[in-house]
PABA-947382 format. One record per atom (N, C-alpha, C): residue in three letters; x, y, z. Coordinates in pm, 1 decimal. Each point is the difference from the previous one (the first is absolute). Layout:
N
ALA:X:Y:Z
...
! end
This chain:
98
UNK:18083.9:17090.8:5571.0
UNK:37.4:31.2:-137.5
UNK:-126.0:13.2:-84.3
UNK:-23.7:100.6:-55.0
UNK:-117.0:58.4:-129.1
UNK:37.0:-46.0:-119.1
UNK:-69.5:-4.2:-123.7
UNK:52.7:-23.5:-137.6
UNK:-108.3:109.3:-55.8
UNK:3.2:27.1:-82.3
UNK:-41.7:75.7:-92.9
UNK:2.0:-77.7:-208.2
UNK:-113.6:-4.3:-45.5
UNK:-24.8:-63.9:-116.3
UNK:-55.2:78.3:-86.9
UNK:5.2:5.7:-153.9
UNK:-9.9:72.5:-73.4
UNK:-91.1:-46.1:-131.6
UNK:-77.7:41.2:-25.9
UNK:-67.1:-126.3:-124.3
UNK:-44.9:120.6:-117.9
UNK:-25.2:-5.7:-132.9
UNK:-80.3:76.2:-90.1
UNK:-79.0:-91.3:-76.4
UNK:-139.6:12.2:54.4
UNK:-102.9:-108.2:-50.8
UNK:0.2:70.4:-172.1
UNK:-60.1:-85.3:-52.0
UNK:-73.4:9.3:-186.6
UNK:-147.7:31.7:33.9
UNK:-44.4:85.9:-97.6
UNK:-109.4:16.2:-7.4
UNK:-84.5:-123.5:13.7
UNK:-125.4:59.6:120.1
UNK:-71.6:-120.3:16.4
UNK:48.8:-131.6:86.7
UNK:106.2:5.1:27.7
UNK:79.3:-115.4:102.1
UNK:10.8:43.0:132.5
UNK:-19.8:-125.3:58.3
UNK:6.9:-68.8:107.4
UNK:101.0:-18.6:44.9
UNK:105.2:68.9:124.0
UNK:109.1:-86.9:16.2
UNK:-27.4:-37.9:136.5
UNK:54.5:-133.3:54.0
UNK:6.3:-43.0:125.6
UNK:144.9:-36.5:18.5
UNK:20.8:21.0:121.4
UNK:152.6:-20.5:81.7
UNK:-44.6:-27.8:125.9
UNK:137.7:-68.2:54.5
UNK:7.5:-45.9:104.7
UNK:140.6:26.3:23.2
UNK:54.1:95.4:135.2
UNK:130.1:79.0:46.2
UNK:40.0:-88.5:131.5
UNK:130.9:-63.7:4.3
UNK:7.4:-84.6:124.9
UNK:153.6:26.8:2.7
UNK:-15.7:89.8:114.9
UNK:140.3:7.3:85.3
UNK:50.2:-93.6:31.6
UNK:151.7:-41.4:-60.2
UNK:80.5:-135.9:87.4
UNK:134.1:45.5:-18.7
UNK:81.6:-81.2:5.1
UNK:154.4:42.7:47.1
UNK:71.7:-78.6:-105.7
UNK:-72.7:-71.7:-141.5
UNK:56.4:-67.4:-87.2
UNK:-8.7:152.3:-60.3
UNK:107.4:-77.0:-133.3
UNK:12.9:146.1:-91.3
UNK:-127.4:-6.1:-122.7
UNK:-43.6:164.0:-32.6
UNK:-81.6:-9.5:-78.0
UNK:-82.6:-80.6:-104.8
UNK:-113.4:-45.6:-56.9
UNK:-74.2:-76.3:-124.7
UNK:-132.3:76.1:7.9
UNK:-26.2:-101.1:-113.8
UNK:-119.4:20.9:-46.2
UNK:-76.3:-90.5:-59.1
UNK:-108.3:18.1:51.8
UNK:-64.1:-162.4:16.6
UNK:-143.9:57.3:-90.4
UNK:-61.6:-4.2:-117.7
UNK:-79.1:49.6:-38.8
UNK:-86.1:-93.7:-32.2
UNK:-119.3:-10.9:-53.8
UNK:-89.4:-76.5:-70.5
UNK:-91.1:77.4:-89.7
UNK:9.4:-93.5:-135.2
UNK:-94.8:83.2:-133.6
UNK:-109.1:-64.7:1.5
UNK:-85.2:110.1:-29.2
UNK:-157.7:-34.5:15.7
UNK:-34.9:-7.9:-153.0
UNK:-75.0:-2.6:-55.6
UNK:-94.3:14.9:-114.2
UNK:-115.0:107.0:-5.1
UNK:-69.9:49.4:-81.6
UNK:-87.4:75.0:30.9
UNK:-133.6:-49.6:99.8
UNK:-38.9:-109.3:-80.1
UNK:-39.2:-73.7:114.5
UNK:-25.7:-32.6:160.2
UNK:156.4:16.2:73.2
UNK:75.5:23.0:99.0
UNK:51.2:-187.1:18.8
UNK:7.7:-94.5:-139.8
UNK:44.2:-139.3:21.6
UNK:138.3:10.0:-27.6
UNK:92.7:-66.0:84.9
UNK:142.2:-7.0:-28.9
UNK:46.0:-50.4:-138.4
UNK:101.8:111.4:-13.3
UNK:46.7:-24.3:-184.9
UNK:118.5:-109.4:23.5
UNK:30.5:-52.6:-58.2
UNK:102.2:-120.3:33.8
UNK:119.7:12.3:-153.3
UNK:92.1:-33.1:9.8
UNK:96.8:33.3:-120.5
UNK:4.3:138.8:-21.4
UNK:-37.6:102.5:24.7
UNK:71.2:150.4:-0.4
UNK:110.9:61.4:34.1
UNK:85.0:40.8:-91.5
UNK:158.9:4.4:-10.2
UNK:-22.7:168.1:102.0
UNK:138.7:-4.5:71.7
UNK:11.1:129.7:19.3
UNK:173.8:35.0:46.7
UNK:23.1:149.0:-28.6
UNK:84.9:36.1:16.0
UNK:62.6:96.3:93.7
UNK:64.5:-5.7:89.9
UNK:90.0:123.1:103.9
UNK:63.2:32.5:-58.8
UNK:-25.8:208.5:10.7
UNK:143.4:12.9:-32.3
UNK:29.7:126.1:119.6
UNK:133.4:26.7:24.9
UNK:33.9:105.9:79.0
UNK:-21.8:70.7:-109.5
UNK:-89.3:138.1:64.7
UNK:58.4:108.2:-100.4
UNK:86.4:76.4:27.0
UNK:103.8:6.2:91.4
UNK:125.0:30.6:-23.9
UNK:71.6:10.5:-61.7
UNK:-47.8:-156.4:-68.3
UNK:112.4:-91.6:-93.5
UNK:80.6:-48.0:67.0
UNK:134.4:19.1:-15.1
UNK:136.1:-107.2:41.0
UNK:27.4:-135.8:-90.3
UNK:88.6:-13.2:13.9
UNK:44.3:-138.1:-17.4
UNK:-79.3:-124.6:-31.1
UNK:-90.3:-12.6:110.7
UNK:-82.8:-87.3:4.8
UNK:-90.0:-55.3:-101.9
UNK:-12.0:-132.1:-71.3
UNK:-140.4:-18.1:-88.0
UNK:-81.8:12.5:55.9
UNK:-152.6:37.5:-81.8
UNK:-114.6:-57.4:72.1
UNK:-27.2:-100.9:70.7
UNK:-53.0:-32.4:143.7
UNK:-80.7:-91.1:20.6
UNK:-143.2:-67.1:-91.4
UNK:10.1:-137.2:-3.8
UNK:-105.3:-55.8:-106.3
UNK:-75.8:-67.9:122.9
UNK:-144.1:-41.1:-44.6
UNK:-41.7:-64.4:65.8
UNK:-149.3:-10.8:-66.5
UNK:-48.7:-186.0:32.2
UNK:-172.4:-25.8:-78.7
UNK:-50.5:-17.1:114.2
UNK:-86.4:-28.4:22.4
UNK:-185.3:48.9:93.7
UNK:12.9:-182.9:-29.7
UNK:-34.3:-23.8:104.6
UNK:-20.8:-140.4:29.1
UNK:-147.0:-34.6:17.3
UNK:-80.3:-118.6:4.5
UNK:-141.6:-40.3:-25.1
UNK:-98.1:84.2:56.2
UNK:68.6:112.9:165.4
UNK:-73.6:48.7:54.2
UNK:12.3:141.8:-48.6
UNK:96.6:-11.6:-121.0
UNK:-7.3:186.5:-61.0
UNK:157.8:102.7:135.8
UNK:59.1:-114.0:66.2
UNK:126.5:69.1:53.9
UNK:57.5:42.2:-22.4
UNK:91.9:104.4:3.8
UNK:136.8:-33.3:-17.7
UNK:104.6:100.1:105.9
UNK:161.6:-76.4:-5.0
UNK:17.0:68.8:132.8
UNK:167.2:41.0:-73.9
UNK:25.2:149.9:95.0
UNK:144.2:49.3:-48.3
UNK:80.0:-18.5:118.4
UNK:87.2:14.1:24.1
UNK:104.4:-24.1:142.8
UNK:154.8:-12.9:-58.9
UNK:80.8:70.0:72.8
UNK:-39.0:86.5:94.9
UNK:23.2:151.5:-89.3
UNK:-101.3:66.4:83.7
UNK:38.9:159.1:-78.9
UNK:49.7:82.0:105.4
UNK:40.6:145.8:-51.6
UNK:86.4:88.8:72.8
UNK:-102.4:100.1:63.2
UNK:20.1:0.4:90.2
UNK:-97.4:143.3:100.6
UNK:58.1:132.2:-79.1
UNK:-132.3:63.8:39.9
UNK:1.4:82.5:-80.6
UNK:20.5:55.5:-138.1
UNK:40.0:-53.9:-93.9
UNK:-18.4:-26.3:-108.5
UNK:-125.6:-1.9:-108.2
UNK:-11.9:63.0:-90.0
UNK:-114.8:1.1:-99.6
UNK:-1.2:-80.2:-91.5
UNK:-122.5:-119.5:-19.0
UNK:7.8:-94.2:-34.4
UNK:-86.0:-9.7:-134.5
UNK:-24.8:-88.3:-153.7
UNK:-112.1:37.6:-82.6
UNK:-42.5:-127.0:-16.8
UNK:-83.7:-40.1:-17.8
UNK:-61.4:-159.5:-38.0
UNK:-78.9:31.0:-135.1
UNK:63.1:-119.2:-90.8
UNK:-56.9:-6.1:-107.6
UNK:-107.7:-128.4:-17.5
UNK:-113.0:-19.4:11.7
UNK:-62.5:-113.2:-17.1
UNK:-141.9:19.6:-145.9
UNK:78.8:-142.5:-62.0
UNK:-66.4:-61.9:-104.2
UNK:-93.7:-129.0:-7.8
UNK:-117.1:-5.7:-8.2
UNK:-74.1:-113.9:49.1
UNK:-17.6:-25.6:-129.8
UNK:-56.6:-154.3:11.8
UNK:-12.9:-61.5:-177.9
UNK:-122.9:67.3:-55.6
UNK:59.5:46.4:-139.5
UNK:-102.6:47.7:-98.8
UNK:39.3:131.2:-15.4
UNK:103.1:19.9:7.6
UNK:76.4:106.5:-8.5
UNK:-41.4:185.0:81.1
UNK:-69.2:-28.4:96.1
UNK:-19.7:108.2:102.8
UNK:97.0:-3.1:115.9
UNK:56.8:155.0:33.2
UNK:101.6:51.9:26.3
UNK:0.3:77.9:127.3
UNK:15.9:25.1:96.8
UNK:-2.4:125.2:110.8
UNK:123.6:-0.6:35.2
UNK:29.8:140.4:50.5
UNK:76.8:53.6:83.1
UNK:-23.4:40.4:124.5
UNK:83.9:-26.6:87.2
UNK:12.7:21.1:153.6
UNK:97.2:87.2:45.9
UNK:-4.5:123.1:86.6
UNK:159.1:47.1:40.9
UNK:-14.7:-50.5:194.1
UNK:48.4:-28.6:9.7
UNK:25.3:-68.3:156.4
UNK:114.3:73.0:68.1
UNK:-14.4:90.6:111.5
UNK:96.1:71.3:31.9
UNK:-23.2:-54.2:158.6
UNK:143.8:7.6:99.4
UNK:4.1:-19.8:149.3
UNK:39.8:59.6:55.1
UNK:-52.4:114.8:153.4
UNK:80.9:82.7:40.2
UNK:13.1:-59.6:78.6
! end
């Protein structure tokens, strides 16, 4: 089994991933850096399908090491992450899975 991953960096950014085939159902296991590259800790962030549906957003904060994790998500599906770190700076993520 192959996966296929999708990312649109920001000007000037860095993205790192790590893709691991298993037989649980989809997540996402990310970590926020700083410019720096030191883990941001308390940074709010948000899933959303852009589909839409039914569904609320997933919420989720970055824990001491700058984590944070979604589970479970839908294959194939186009995904957007909203993350806000303290001091009011903002990025967007689109996360797609074929």
């Amino acid at each position: 089994m192959f996966g296929s991953f999708y990312f649109r960096p920001g000007e000037g950014e860095r993205v790192e991933t790590e893709l691991r085939l298993s037989p649980e159902p989809p997540s996402l296991l990310a970590t926020v850096l700083s410019e720096d590259g030191e883990p941001v800790s308390g940074a709010a962030a948000i899933l959303f399908k852009v589909s839409g549906g039914s569904e609320p957003p997933a919420v989720a904060v970055t824990d001491e090491d700058g984590r944070l994790f979604f589970a479970p998500l839908e294959a194939g599906e186009l995904y957007l992450v909203k993350i806000w770190r303290p001091g009011g700076q903002s990025r967007l993520l689109e996360i797609a899975g074929d």
